[in-house]
N, CA and C atoms as a LAMMPS dump frame, in Angstrom:
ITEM: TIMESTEP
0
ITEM: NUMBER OF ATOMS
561
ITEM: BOX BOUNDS ff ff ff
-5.0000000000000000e+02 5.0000000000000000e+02
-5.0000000000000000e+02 5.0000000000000000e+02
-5.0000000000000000e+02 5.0000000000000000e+02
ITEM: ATOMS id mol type element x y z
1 1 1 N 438.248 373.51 -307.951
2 1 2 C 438.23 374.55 -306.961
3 1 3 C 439.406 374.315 -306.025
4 2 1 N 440.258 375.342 -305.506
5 2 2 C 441.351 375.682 -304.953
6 2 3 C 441.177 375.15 -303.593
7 3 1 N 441.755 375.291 -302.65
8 3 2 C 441.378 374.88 -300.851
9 3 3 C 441.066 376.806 -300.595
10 4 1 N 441.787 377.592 -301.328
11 4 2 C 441.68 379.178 -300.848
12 4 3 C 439.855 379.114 -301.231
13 5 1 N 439.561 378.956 -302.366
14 5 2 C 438.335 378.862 -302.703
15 5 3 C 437.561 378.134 -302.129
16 6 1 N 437.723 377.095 -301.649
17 6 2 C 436.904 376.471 -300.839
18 6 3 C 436.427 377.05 -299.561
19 7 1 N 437.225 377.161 -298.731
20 7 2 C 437.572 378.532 -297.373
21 7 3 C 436.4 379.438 -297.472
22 8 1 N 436.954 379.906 -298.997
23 8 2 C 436.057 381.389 -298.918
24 8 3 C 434.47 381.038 -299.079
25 9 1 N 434.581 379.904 -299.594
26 9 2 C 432.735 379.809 -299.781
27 9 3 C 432.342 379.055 -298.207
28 10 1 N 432.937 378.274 -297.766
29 10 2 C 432.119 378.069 -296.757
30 10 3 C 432.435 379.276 -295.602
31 11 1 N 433.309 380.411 -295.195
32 11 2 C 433.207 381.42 -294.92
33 11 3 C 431.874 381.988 -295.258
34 12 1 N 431.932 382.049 -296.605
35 12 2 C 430.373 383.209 -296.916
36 12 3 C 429.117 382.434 -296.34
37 13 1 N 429.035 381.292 -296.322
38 13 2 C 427.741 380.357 -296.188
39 13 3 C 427.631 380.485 -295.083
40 14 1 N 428.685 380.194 -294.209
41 14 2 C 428.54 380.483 -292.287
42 14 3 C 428.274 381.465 -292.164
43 15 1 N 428.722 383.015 -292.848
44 15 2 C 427.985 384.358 -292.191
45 15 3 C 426.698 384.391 -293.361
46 16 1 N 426.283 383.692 -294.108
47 16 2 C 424.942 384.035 -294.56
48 16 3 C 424.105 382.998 -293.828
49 17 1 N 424.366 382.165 -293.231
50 17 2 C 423.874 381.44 -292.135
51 17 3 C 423.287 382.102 -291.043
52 18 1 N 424.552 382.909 -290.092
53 18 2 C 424.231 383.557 -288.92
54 18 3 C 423.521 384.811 -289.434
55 19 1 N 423.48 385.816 -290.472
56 19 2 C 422.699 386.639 -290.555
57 19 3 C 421.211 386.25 -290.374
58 20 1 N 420.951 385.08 -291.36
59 20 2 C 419.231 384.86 -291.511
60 20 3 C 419.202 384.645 -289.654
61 21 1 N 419.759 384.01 -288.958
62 21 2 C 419.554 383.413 -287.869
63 21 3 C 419.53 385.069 -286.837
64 22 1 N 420.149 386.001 -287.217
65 22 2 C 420.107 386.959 -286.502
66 22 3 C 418.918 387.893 -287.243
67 23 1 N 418.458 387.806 -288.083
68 23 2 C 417.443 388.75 -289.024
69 23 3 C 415.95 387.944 -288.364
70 24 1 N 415.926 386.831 -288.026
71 24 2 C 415.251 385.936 -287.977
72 24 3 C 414.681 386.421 -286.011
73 25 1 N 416.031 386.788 -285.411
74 25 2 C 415.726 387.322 -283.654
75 25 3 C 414.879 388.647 -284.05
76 26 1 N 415.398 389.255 -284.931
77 26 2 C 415.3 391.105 -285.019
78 26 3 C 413.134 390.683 -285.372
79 27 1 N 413.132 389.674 -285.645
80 27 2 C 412.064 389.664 -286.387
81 27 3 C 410.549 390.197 -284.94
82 28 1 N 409.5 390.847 -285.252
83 28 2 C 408.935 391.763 -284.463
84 28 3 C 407.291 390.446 -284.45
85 29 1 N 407.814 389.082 -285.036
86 29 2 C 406.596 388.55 -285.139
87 29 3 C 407.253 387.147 -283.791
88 30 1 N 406.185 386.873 -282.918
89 30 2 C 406.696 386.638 -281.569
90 30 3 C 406.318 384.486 -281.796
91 31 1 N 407.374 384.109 -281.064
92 31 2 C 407.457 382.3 -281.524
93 31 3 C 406.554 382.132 -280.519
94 32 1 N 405.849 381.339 -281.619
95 32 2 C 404.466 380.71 -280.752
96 32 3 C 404.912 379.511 -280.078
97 33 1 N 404.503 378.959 -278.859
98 33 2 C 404.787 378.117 -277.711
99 33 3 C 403.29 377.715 -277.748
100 34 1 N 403.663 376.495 -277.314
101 34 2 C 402.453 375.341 -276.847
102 34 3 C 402.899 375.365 -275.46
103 35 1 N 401.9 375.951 -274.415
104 35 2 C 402.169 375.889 -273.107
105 35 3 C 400.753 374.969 -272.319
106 36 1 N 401.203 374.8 -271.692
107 36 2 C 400.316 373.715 -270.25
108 36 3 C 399.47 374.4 -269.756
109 37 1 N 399.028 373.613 -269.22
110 37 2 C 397.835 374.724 -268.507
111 37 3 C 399.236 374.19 -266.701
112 38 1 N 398.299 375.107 -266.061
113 38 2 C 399.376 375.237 -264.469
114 38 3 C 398.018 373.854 -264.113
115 39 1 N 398.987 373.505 -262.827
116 39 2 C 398.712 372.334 -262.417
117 39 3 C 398.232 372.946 -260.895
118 40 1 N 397.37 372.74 -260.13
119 40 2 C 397.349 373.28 -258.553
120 40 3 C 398.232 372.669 -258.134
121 41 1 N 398.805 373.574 -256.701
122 41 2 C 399.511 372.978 -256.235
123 41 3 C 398.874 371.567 -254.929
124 42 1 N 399.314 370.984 -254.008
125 42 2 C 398.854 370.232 -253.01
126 42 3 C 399.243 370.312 -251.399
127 43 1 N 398.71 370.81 -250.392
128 43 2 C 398.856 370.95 -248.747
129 43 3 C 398.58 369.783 -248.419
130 44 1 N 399.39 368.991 -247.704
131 44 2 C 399.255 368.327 -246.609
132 44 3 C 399.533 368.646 -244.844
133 45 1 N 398.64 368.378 -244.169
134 45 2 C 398.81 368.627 -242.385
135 45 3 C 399.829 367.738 -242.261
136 46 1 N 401.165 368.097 -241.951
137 46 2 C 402.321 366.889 -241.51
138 46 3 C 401.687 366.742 -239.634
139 47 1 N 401.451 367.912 -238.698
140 47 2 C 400.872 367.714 -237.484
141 47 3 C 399.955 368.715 -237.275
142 48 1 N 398.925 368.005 -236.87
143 48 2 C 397.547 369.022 -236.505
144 48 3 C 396.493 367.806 -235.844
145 49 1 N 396.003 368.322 -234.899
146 49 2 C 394.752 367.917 -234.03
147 49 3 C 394.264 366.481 -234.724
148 50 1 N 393.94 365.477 -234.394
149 50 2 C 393.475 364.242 -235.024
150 50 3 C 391.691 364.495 -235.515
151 51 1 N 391.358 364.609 -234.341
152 51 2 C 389.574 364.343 -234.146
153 51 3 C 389.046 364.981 -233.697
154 52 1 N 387.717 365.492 -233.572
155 52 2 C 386.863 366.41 -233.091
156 52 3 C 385.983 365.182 -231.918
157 53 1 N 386.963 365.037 -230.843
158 53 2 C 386.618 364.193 -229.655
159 53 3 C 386.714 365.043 -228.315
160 54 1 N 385.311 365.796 -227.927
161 54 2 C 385.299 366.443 -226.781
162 54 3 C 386.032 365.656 -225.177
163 55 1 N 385.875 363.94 -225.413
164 55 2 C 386.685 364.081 -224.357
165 55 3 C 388.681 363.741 -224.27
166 56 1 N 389.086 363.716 -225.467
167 56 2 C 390.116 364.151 -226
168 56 3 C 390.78 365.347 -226.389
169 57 1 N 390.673 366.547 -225.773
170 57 2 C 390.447 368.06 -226.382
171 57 3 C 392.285 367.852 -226.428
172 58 1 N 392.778 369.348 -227.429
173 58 2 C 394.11 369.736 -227.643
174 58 3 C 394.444 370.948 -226.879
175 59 1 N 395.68 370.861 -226.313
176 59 2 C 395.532 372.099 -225.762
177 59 3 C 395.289 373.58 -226.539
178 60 1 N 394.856 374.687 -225.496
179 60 2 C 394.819 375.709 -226.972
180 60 3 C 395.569 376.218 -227.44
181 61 1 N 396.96 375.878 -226.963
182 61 2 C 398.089 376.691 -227.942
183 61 3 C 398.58 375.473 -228.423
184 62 1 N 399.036 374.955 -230.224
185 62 2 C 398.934 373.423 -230.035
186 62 3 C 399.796 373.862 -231.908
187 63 1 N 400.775 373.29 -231.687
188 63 2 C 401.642 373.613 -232.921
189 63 3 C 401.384 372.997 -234.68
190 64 1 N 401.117 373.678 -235.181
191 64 2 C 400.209 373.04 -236.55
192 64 3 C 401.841 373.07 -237.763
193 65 1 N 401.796 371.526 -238.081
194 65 2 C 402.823 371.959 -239.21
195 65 3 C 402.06 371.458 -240.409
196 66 1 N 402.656 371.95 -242.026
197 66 2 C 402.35 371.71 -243.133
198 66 3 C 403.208 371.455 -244.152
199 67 1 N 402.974 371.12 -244.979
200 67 2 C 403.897 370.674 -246.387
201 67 3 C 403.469 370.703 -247.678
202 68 1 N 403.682 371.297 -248.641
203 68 2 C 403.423 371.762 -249.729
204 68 3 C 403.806 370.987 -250.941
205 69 1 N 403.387 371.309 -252.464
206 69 2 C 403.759 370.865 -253.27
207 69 3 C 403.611 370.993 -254.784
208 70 1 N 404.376 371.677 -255.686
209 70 2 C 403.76 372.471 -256.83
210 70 3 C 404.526 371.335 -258.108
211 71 1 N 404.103 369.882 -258.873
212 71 2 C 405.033 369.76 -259.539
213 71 3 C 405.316 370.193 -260.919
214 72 1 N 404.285 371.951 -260.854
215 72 2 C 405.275 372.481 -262.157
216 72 3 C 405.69 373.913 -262.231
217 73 1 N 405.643 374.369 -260.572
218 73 2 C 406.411 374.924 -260.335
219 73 3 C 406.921 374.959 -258.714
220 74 1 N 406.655 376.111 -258.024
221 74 2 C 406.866 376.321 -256.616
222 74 3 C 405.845 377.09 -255.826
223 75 1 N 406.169 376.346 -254.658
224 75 2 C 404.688 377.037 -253.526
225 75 3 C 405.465 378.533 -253.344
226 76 1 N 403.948 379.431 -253.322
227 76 2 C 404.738 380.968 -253.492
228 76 3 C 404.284 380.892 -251.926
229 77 1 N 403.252 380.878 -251.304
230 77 2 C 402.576 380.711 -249.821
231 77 3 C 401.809 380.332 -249.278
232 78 1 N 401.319 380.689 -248.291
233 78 2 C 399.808 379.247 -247.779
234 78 3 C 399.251 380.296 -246.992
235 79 1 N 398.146 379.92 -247.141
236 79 2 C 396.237 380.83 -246.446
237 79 3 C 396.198 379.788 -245.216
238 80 1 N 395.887 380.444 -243.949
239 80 2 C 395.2 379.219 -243.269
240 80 3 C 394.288 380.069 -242.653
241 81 1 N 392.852 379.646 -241.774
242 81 2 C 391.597 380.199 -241.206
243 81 3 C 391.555 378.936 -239.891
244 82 1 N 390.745 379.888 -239.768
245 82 2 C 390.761 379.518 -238.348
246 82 3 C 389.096 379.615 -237.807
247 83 1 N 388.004 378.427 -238.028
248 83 2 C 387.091 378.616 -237.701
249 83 3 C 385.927 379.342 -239.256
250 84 1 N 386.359 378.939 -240.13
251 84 2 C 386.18 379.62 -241.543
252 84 3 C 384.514 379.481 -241.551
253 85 1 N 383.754 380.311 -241.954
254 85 2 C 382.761 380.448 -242.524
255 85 3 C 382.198 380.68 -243.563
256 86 1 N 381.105 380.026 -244.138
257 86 2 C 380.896 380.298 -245.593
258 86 3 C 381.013 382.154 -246.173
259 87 1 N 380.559 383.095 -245.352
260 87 2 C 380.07 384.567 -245.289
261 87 3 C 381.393 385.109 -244.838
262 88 1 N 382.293 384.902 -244.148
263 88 2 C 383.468 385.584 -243.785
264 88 3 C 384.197 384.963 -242.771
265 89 1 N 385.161 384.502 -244.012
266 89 2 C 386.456 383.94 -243.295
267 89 3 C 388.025 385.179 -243.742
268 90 1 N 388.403 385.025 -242.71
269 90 2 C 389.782 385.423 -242.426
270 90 3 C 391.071 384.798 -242.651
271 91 1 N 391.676 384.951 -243.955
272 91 2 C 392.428 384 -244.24
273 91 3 C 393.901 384.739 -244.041
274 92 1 N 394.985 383.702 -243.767
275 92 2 C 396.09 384.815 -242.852
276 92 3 C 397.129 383.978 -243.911
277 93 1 N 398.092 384.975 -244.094
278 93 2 C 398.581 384.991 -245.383
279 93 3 C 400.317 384.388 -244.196
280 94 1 N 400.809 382.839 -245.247
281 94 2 C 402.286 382.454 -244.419
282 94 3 C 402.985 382.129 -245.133
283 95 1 N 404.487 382.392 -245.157
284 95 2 C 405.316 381.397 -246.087
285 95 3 C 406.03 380.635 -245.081
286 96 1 N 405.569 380.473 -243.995
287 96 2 C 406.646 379.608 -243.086
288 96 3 C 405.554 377.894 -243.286
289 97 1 N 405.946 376.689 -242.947
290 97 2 C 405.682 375.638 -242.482
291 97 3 C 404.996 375.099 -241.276
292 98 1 N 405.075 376.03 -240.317
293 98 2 C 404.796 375.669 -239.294
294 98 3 C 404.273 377.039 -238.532
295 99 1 N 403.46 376.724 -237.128
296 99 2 C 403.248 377.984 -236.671
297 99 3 C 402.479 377.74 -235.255
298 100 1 N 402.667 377.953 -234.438
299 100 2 C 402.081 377.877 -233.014
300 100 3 C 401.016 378.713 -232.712
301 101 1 N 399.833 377.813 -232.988
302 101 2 C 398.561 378.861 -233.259
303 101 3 C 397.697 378.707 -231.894
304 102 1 N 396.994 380.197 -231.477
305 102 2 C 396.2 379.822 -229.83
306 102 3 C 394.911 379.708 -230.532
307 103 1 N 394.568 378.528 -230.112
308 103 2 C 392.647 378.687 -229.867
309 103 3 C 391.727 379.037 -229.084
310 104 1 N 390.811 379.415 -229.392
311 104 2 C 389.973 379.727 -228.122
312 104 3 C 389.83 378.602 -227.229
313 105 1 N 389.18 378.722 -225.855
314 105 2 C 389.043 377.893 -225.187
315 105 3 C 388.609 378.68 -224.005
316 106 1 N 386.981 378.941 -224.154
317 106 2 C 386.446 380.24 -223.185
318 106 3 C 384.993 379.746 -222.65
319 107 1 N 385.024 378.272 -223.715
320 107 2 C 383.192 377.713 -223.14
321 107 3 C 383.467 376.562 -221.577
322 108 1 N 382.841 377.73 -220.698
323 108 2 C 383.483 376.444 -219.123
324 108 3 C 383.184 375.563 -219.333
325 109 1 N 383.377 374.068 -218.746
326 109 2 C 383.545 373.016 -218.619
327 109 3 C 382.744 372.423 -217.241
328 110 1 N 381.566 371.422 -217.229
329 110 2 C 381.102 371.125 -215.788
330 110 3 C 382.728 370.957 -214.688
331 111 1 N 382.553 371.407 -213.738
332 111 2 C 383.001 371.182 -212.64
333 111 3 C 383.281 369.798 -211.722
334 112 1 N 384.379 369.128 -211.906
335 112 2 C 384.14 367.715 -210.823
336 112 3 C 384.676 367.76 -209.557
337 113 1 N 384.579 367.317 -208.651
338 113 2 C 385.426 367.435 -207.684
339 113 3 C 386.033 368.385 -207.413
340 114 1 N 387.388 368.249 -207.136
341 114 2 C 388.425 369.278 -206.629
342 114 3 C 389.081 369.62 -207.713
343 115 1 N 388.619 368.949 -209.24
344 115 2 C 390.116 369.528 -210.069
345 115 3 C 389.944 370.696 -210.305
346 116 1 N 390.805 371.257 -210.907
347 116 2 C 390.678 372.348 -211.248
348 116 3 C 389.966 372.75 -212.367
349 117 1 N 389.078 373.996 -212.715
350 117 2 C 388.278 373.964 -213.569
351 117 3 C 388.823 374.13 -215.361
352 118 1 N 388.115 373.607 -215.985
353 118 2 C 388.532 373.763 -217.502
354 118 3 C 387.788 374.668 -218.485
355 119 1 N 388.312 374.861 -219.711
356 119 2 C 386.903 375.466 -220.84
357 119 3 C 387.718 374.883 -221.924
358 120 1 N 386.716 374.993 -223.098
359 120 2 C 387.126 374.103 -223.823
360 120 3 C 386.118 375.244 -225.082
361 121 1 N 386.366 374.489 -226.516
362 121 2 C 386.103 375.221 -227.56
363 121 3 C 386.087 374.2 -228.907
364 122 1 N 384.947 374.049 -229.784
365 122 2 C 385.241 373.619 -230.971
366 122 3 C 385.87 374.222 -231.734
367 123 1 N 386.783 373.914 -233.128
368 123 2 C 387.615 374.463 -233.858
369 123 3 C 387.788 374.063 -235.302
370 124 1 N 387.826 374.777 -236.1
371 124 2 C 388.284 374 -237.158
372 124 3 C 389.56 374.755 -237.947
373 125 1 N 390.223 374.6 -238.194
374 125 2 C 392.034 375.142 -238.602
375 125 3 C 391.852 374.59 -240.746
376 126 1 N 391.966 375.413 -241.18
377 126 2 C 392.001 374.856 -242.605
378 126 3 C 393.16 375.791 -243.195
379 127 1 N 393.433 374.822 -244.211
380 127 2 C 394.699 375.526 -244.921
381 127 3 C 395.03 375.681 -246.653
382 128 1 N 395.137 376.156 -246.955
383 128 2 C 395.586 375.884 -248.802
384 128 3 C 396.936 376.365 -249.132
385 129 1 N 397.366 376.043 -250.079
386 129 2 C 398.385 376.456 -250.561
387 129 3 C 398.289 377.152 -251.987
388 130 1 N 399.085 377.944 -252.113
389 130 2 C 398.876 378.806 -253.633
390 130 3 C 400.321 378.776 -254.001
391 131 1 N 400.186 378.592 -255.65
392 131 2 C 401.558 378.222 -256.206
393 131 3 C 402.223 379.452 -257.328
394 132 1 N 402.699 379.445 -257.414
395 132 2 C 403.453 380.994 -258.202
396 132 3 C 402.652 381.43 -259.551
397 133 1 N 401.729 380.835 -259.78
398 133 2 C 400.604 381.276 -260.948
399 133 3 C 399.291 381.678 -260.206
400 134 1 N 399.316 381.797 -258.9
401 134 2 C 398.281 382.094 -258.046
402 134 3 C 397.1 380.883 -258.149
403 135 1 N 397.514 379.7 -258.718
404 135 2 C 396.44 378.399 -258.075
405 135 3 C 396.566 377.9 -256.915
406 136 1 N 395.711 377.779 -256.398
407 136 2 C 395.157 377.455 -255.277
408 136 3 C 394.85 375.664 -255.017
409 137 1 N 394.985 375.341 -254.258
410 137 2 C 395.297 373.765 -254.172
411 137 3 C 393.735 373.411 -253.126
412 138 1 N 393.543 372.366 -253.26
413 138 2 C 392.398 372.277 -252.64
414 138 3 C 392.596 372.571 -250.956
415 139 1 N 391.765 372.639 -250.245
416 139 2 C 391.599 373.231 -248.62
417 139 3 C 391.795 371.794 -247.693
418 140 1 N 392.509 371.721 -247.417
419 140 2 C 392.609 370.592 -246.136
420 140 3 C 392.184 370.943 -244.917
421 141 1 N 391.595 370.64 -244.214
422 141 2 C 390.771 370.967 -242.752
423 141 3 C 391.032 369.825 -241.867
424 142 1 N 390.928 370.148 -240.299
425 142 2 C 391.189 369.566 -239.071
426 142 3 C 390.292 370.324 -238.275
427 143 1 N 389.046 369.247 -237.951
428 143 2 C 388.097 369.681 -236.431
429 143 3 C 388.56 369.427 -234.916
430 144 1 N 388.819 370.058 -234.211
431 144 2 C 389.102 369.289 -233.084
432 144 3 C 388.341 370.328 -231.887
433 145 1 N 388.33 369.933 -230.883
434 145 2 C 387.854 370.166 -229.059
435 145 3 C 389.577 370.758 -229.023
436 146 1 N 389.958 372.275 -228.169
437 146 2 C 390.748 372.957 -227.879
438 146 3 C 390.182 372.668 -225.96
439 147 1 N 391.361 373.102 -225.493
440 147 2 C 391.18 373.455 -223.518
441 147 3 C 391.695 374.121 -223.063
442 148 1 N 391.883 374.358 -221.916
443 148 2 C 392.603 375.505 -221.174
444 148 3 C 392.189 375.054 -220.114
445 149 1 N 392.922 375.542 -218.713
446 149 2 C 392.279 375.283 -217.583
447 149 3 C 392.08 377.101 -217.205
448 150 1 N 391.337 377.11 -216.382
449 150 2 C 390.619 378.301 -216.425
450 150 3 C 391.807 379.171 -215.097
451 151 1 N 391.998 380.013 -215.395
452 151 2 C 392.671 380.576 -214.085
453 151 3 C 391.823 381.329 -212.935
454 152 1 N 392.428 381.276 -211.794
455 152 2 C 391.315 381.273 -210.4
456 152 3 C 391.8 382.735 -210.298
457 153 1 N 391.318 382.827 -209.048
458 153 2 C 391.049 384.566 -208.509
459 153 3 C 390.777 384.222 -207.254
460 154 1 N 391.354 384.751 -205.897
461 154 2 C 391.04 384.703 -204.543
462 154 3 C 390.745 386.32 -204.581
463 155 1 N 389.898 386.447 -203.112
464 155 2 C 389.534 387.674 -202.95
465 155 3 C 390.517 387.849 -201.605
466 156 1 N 390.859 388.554 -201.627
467 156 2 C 392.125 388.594 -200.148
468 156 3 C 391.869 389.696 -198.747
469 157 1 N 390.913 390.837 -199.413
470 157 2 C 390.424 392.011 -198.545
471 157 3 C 389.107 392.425 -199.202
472 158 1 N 388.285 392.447 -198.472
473 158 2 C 387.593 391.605 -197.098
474 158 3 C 387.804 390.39 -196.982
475 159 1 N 388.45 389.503 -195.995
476 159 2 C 388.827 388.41 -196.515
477 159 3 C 386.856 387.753 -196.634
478 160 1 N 386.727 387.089 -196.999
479 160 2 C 385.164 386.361 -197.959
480 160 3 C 385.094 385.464 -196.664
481 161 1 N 383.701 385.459 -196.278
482 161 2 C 383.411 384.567 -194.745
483 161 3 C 381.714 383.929 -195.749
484 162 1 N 381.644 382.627 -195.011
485 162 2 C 379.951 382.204 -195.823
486 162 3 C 379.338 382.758 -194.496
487 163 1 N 379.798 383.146 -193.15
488 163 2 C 378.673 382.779 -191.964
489 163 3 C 378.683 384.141 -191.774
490 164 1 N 378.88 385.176 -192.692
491 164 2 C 378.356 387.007 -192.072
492 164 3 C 377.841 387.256 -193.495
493 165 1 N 376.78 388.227 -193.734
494 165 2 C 376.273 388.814 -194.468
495 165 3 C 377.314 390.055 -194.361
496 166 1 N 378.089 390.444 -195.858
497 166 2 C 379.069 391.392 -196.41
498 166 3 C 378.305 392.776 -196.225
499 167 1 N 378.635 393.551 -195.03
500 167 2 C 378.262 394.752 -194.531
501 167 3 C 379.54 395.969 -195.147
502 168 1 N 379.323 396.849 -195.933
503 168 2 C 380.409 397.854 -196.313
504 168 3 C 379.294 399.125 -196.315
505 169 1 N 380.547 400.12 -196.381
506 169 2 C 380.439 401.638 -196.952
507 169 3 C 380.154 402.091 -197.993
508 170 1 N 379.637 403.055 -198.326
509 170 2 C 379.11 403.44 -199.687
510 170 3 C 380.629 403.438 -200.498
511 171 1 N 381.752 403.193 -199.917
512 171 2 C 382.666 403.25 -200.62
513 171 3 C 384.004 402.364 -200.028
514 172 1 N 384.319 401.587 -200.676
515 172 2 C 384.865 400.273 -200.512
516 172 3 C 385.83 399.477 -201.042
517 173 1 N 386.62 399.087 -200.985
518 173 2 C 387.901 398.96 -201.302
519 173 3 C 388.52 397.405 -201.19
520 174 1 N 388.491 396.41 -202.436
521 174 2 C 388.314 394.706 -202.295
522 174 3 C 389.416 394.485 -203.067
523 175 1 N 390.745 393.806 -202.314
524 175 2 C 391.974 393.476 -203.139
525 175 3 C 391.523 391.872 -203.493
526 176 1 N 392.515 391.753 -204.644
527 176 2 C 392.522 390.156 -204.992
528 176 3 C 393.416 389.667 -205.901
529 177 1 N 393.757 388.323 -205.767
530 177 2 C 394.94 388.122 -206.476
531 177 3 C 394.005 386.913 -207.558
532 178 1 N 395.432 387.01 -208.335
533 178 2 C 395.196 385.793 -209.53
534 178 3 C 395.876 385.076 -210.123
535 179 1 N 395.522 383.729 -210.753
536 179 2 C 396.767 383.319 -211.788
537 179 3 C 396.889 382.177 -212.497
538 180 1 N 396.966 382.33 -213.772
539 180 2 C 396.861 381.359 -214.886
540 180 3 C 397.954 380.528 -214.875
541 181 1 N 397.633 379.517 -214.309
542 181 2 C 398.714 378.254 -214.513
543 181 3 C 398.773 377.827 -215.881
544 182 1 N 398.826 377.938 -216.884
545 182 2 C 399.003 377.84 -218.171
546 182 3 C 399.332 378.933 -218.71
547 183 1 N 399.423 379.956 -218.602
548 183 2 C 399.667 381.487 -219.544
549 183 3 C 400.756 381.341 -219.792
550 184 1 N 401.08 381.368 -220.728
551 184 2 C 401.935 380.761 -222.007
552 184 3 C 403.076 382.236 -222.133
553 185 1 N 402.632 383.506 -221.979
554 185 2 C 403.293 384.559 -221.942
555 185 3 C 403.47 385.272 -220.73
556 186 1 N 402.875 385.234 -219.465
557 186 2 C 402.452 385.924 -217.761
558 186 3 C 401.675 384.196 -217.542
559 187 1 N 402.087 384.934 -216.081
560 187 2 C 401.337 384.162 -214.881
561 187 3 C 400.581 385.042 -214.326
């Protein structure tokens, strides 16, 4: 056999090669894959409330961060509740890490002395993460005691006396001021 002859046959063999290999794509019967099952993903609290210690409370606006983790694919977003119940919880849909969340803090607090008065609130903050196959990672939770100090109110007109019994008109007119030393948005 010639080198021209040689040429030409492995020519023909390479395009009868790539045909089967292209007859073989065209083909309408689909390549079976051995696939995994999805893996959940995992939430961790990087900062959130330690303990559910009433005389340790957090304040109620109190910055919660988190961290995620999918290793076979990627966190698509995270659920967190706030106070969750078996019958109806409210789960609030985030793709951020972090988030400056207010708690309640509306149950008063005994009174001591001169300080100023407080309220305070149990809480519980839980979170999951869901990963781009929509699994869900188990729920991490944090109990804690929330506070606030309560904001005052003076009455300014009539000015308020303990030694007269409050004599008015069938129609009457009582100014007063106020103000939250903590209000996070107004005073």
């Amino acid at each position: 056999m010639n080198a021209n002859s040689m040429r030409t046959a492995l020519v023909a063999g390479a395009l009868a090669l790539l045909g089967s290999f292209a007859l073989t794509g065209c083909s309408k019967d689909k390549i079976r894959t051995t696939s995994l099952p999805n893996v959940a993903p995992t939430v961790e609290l990087t900062n959130a409330p330690v303990s559910p210690d009433r005389s340790n409370p957090y304040f109620y606006a109190y910055p919660v961060n988190w961290s995620g983790n999918d290793p076979d694919g990627r966190i698509d977003h995270y659920e967190y509740a706030i106070d969750p119940t078996p019958d109806n919880t409210v789960w609030i849909k985030t793709t951020k890490n972090q988030e400056t969340i207010f708690f309640r803090a509306s149950q008063p607090d005994p009174v001591t002395g001169t300080a100023q008065p407080t309220a305070s609130d149990f809480h519980i903050f839980s979170i999951k993460a869901i990963d781009d196959d929509g699994a869900e990672s188990p729920i991490k939770q944090r109990a804690f005691f929330s506070y606030t100090i309560a904001p005052t109110v003076a009455i300014t007109n009539p000015p308020p006396t303990s030694l007269l019994d409050a004599q008015v008109t069938p129609s009457v007119r009582i100014d007063w001021t106020g103000s939250d030393h903590v209000g996070l948005f107004s005073q």
